[in-house]
N, C-alpha and C positions, 0 to 999 in steps of 0.2 A: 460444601463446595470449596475448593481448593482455589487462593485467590495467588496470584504472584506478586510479587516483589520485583520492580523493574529498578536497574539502578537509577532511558532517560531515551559627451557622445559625438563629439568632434575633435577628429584628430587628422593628423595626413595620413595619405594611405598606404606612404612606406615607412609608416613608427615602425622599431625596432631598439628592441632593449636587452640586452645582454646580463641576466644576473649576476655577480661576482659569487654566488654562492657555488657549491658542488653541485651544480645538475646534473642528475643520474646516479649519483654515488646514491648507496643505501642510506638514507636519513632514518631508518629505522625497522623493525619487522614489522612482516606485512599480517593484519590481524584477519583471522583464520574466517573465510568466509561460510555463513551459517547454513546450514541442508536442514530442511524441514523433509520429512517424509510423510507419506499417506498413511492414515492410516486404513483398515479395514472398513467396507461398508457399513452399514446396519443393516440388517435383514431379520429380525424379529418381525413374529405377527403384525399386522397393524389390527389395534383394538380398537381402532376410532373409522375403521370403514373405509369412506369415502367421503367424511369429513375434513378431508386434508384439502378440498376444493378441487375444481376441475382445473382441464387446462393443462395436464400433464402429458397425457396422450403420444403422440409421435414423438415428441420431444424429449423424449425419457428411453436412454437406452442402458446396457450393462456398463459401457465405459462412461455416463451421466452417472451411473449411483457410485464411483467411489466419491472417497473423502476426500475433499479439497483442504490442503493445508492455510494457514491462514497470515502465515508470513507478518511482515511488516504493513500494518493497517493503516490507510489512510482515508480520508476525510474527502469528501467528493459535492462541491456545494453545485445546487440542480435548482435550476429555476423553478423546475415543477415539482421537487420534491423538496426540497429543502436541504437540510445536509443530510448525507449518505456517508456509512462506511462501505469502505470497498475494502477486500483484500490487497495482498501484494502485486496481483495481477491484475489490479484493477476493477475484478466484478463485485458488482452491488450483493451485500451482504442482507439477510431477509428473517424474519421474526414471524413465528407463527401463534397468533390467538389463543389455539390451543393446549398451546403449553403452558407451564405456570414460570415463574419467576425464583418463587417464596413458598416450598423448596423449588429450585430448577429442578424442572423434568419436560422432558421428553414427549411427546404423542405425536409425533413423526416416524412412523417404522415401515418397515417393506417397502411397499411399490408407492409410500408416499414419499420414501428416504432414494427411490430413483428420479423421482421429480425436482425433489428437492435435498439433494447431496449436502449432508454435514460437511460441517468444515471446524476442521479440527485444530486443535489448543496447539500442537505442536509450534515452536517459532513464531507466535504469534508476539508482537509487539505494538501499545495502542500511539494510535494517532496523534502526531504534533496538538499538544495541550491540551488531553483528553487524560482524566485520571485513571492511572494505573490498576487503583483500588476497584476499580468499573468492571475490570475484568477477571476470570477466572472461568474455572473447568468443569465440566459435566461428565463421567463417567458412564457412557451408556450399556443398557446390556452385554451387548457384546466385546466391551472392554475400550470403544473408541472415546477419546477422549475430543469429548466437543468444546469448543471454544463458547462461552456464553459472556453477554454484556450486563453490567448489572441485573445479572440473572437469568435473561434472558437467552437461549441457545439461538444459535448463528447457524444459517444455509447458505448454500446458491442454489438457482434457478437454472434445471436444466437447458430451458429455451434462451436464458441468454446467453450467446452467443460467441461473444467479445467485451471488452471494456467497455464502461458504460451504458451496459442497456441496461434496463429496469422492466422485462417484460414481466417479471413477477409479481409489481406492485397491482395489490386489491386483490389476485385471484381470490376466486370463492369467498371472497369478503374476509376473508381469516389471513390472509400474507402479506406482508407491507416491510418493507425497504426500514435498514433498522437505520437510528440515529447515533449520533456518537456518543449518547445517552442509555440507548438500549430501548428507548420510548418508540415508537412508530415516526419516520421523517415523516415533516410538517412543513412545507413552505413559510409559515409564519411563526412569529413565538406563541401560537398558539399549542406546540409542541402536539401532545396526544391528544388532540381534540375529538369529541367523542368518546373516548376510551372510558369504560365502569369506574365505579369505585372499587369494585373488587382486583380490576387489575392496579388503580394507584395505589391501593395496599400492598398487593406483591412487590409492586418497585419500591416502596418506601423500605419493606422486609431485607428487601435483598441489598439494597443501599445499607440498611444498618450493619447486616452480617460483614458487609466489605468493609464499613468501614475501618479507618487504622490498618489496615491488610497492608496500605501497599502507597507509594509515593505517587504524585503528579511526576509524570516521565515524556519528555517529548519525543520526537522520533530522532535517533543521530542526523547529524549537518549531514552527513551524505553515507548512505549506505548500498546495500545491494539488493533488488529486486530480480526475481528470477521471472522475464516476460516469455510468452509460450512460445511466441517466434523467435524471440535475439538470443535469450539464454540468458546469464547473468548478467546485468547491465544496472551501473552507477545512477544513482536517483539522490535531490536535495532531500529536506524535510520534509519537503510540503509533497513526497513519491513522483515529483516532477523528475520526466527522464532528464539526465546529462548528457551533454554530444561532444564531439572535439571537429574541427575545421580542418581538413587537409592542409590548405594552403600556410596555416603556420607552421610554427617550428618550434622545437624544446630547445635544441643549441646550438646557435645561441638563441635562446628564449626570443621569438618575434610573433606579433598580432597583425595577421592579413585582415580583420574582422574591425574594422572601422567608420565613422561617420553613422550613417544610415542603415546599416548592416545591426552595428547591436541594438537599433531598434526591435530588428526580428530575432536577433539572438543575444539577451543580455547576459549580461558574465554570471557568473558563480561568486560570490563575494567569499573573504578569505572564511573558512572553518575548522578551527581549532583543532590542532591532528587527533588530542582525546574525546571528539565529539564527531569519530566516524567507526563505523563498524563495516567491515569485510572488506575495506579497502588498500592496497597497497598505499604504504609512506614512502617509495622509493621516489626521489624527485618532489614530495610532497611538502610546494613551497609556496611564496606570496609572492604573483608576480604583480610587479610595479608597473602599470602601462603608461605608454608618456602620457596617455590622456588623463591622468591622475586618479584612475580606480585602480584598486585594490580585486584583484583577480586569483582563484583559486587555480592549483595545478596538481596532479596526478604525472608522476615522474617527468615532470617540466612542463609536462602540455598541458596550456588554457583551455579553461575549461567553461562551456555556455549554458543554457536554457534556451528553448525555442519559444517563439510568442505565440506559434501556432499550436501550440499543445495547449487544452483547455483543461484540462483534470489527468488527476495520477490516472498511470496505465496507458495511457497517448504517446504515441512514440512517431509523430507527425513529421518531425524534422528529421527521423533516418531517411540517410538518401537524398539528401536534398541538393542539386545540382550537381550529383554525385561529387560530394565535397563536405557533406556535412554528417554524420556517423555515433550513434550511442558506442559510451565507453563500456569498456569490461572492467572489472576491479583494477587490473594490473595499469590502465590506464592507454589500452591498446584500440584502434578502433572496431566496432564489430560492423561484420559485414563490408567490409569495404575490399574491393578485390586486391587492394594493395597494400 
C-alpha cells in the first residue's frame, strides 16, 4: 500500500477602521487551487454476489457508480454515530466488512461499486488532527486508485443524497460509516464494538505497515472545497464554509457585522498566510476591529463563519438576508447577483 507524506461582541454599529496597510495591492502569489479528478469506475465481476447487502436498488444508477474524489476530508461529529469522515463535499465516507485491511483489498465490484461508488485517493487530504500516516492507496483492478484509512478502503452511498446523510449506515449488517480511525463510527469510546478479533488484527497490521510513513498533518487554516452547488468556495480547518457580508467594505476596511450579529456570524480569527492552500493572498491581512478581535481577510474583505452551519458541507448562511454569501478563493462573493 502506498501511504503519503502530507507536509499539514459589542461594539457600535458604525465601527469603522481603515488599515494603513496596501489594501488590494498584491501581498503576494495567489497558490494554485488543487483539481482533483475522477477517476474510472470499477466494474470487474463481483465475486462476492450479493453479499455486498441490500438496499441498493433504485438508488444505484450509471452517474452513482463513478468515482468520487475524495478532496480535503473532514471530520463530522453525529450524535448518533459518533465521529464520521466525510469527504470534501461533505458526504459520509462508509467501510465495508468484507474487505480486509491487512493486506487492503477490495470485494466491492460491479453492481456493488454502483451502490457504493469508490472514492478515490486523488487530492485527498486527512482531517484536522487525524494522522497522516492513517491514510494511503488501493490500487484496484482496473487501475482506480482508492482512498483507504488505516487500511481500510473508503466509498459513498449511492442513496445519500446530500451532505450529511448517513443512509448507508448498517446496510446488510456489513456497511457502517468509517471513523477518523478507519474502525466503524461509534457514538461512545467504545469505538468497534463488536467487531472480531480477526478484524482487530487487520487494523493493528495495517497501523504497523503505516507506520513512520508519514506525519500528523492538520487540514490548512483555510482552504478550498469544491461544493456541488456553489463551485469552489473558502472553508476554515474544521471544512466549515466561510461567507463575506455585503454591507461591509475592504476600502476603507469597515465591519457592518456587530453586537448581536457576530453571535450568528463569528469572525474567522487571523491564519498564518503559509497555513492556507488555494487561496488568494491579494489583500490577505489582519483586520483590527474596534471591538478588539483580530479578524481574517481575503483581499481586504472580513471574513465570518455562520452558527447556523452544524458540520463541514452546510453552506446554511448562503443567502442569508440576501447579504450574506460564501467566498471564492479570489475572495469574491459567490452567488450574489452583484
Amino acid at each position: 500500500m502506498k501511504t503519503w507524506r502530507n507536509a499539514s461582541l459589542a461594539v457600535s454599529a458604525a465601527a469603522v477602521l481603515a488599515l494603513t496597510t496596501a489594501c488590494g495591492q498584491d501581498n503576494g502569489d495567489q497558490a494554485p487551487a488543487g483539481s482533483v479528478g475522477a477517476a474510472a469506475p470499477a466494474g470487474a465481476p463481483a465475486e462476492n454476489g450479493s453479499g455486498y447487502g441490500s438496499g441498493y436498488g433504485s438508488g444505484a444508477n450509471s452517474q452513482a457508480a463513478a468515482a468520487k474524489p475524495a478532496g480535503q476530508l473532514a471530520v463530522w461529529d453525529s450524535k448518533e454515530f459518533g465521529k464520521v469522515v466525510t469527504d470534501s463535499e461533505g458526504f459520509t465516507l462508509y467501510r465495508f466488512d468484507k474487505d480486509t485491511a491487512n493486506p487492503p483489498k477490495s470485494n466491492c465490484e460491479g453492481e456493488c461499486a454502483t451502490a457504493w461508488p469508490v472514492v478515490t485517493a486523488e487530492g485527498a487530504k486527512p482531517p484536522a488532527g487525524v494522522d497522516a500516516s492513517l491514510m494511503g492507496v488501493l490500487t484496484r483492478a482496473d487501475g482506480t486508485k482508492q482512498l483507504t484509512i488505516d487500511g481500510w478502503p473508503m466509498y459513498r452511498y449511492a442513496k445519500d443524497t446530500k451532505p450529511g446523510d448517513a443512509n448507508g449506515q448498517g446496510v446488510g449488517g456489513t456497511w457502517y460509516a468509517a471513523a477518523p480511525d478507519g474502525k466503524k463510527a461509534a457514538p461512545t469510546n467504545g469505538g468497534d464494538e463488536g467487531a472480531g478479533e480477526e478484524e482487530s488484527a487487520a487494523d493493528d497490521g495495517a497501523a504497523t505497515e503505516n507506520e513512520g510513513a508519514g506525519a500528523s498533518a492538520d487540514a490548512a487554516g483555510l482552504s478550498v472545497r469544491k461544493d456541488p452547488k456553489l463551485g469552489d468556495i473558502v472553508v476554515d480547518k474544521n471544512g466549515m464554509t466561510v461567507y463575506r457580508f455585503q454591507k461591509d467594505s475592504a476600502w476603507p476596511m469597515k465591519t457592518a457585522c456587530t453586537g448581536e450579529c457576530l453571535e450568528k456570524w463569528p469572525v474567522v480569527a487571523p491564519v498564518d498566510k503559509n497555513d492556507t492552500e488555494g487561496i488568494s493572498t491579494k489583500g490577505y491581512v489582519t483586520f483590527s476591529r474596534p471591538d478588539g478581535l483580530k479578524q481574517q481577510t481575503i483581499d481586504c474583505w472580513p471574513l465570518y463563519t455562520f452558527a447556523g452551519d452544524k458540520k463541514p458541507g452546510d453552506t446554511n448562511g448562503q443567502g442569508v438576508g440576501g447579504t450574506w454569501y460564501a467566498v471564492s478563493p479570489e475572495g469574491k462573493l459567490v452567488g450574489a447577483s452583484k
